[in-house]
C-alpha positions, 0 to 999 in steps of 0.5 A: 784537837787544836793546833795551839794552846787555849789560853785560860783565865789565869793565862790571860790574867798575864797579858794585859792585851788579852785580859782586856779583849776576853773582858769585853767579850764577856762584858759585850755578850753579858755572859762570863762564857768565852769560846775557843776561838777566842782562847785559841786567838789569844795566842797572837794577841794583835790578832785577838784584838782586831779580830774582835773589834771587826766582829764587833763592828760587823755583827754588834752595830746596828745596820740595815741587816738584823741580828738574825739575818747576819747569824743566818749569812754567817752560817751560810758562809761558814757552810761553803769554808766547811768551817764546822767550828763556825757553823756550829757557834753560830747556829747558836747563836742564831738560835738565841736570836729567835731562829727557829726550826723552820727557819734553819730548814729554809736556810739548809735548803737555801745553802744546798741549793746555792751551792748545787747551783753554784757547781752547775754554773762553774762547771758550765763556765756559763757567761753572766747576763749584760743584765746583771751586770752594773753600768 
């Protein structure tokens, strides 16, 4: 259950800032749904509104990484936040932009792997490598 009011369409209909951001998310994703997080954020409309220019500058704009891989990134992280709401919205929409099972299974793995390591690594307070670092 949430901790505040998911703001509807018709309570949006009485903030002109978050009509305006629910609008162009609809208008952004071509589709009328709209999630929870955003009806959720809606109820700190300066929040609402730059969370989503970020979202929208960091997943929308074209870049050197592809759609997919940074749907794939996000789930990545959202796994090690234990965010459950995010991995499963982006999963999604991860799906939608051509993942496939195979793809999801590597990435699991990957994630399983990263994180198993990552625990040997801090529990071991294993010094990094002169090579890695950046002179």
């Amino acid at each position: 259950m949430a901790t505040v009011r998911l703001w509807t369409d018709e309570d949006a209909q009485a903030d002109p800032r978050v009509q305006a951001v629910f609008a162009d998310i609809r208008a952004t994703r071509k589709s009328d749904f709209l999630n929870n997080f955003w009806r959720a954020l809606a109820n700190q409309p300066e929040q609402l509104e730059q969370t989503w220019a970020a979202l929208k500058r960091v997943m929308l704009t074209p870049g050197e990484l592809d759609p997919l891989t940074r749907e794939l990134l996000y789930i990545a992280v959202s796994t090690a936040n234990n965010c459950s709401y995010c991995v499963h919205s982006h999963t999604a929409a991860a799906r939608a932009k051509g993942m496939t099972p195979g793809q999801h299974a590597e990435l699991t793995a990957v994630i399983a792997m990263a994180s198993h390591t990552n625990a040997l690594a801090t529990a071991l307070q294993v010094p990094v490598d002169d090579a890695f670092e950046v002179r």
